[in-house]
N, C-alpha and C positions, 0 to 999 in steps of 0.2 A: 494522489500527490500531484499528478500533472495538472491537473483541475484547476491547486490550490496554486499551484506554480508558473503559468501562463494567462496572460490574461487573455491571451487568443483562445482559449480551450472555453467552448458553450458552457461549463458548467462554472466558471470559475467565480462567481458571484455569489452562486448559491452555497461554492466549496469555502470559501471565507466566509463566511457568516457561520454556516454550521462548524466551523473548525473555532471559530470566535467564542458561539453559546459553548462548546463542547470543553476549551480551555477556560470561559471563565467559571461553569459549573466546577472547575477541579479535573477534569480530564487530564490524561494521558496516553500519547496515542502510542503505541509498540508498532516498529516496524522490523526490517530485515534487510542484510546486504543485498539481496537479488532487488531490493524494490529501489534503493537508490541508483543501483546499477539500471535498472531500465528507466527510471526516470531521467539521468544524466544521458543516454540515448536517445532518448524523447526530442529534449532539450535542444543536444546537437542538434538533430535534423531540424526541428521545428524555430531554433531562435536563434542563439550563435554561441561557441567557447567560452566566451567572456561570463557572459550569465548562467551556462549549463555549471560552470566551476560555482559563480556565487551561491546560486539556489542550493546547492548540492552541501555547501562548506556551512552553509545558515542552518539550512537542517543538520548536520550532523554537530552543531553547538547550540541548536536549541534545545533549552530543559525543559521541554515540553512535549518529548519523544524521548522516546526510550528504544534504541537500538538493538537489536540482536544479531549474531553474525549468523550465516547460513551454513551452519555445519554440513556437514555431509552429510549425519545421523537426520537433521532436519528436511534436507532437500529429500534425502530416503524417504522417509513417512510421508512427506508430501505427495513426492510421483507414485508410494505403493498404494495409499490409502485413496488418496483424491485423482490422478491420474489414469491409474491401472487399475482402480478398483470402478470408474464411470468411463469406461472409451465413447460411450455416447455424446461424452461432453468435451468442449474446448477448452478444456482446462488449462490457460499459459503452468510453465512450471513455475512463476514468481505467485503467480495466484494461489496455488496448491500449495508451497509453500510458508505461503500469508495463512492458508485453509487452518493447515497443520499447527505452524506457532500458534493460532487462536485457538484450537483443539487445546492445545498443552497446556496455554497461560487460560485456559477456560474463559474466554473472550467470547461476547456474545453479539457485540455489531462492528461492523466494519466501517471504515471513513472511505467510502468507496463511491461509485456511480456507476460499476459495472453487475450487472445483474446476475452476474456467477458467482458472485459471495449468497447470495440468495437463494439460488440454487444447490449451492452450497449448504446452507441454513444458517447464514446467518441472517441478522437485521442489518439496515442498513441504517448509519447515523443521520437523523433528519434536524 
C-alpha cells in the first residue's frame, strides 16, 4: 500500500502499474484494519496529515478493495499460526495478519514487495 501511496517509496511505479493490470483484469484486492492503520503511520512520518487523511479516506471508498476488520479472532490466528508458529522469522503482526486473512479467504498472491508474504508462501502480484 505504501508503494502505491507515495511516490517517494522506490517501488511506486512498478506498484501502480501492477495494481492498474491487476484492476483492469477484474481484481479485487482484500485488506485489513491493521494495514490501513500502519499505512496512515507511514504517511505521517513520511509526507504530512493532510495527505496521510486523503490516501487513507480514498482507500477506504474505493470499490476496488474490500476491507476486513481485524478481529481479535483474526489478529489470534495470525500471531498463533504465523508469529508463534516461525520465531525465526520477522514476522510484523499486520503482516501475519495479512498471512491469516489470505489463509481464510484462500488467497494465493499478495500486492506486496515485501519478501515475507513469500516466505510466507505466497506469490507475489507481478
Amino acid at each position: 500500500m505504501l508503494a502505491l501511496a507515495s511516490t517517494r517509496d522506490q517501488y511506486h511505479q512498478r506498484a501502480k502499474d501492477i495494481a492498474l493490470r491487476f484492476q483492469r483484469a477484474g481484481g479485487r484486492l482484500v485488506g485489513h484494519a491493521l494495514v490501513l492503520g500502519e499505512l496512515h503511520g507511514h504517511l505521517l512520518r513520511r509526507i504530512d496529515p493532510m495527505s496521510a487523511r486523503r490516501v487513507v479516506a480514498a482507500l477506504l471508498h474505493d470499490r476496488s478493495y474490500h476491507w476486513r476488520d481485524a478481529s481479535v479472532e483474526l489478529i489470534e490466528g495470525g500471531f498463533s499460526r504465523w508469529i508463534e508458529r516461525y520465531p525465526d522469522q520477522r514476522f510484523s503482526l499486520t503482516d501475519a495478519v495479512s498471512f491469516e486473512l489470505m489463509r481464510e479467504e484462500r488467497l494465493t498472491h499478495a500486492f506486496a514487495f515485501d519478501r515475507d508474504f513469500t516466505t510466507a508462501g505466497y506469490a507475489l502480484l507481478e
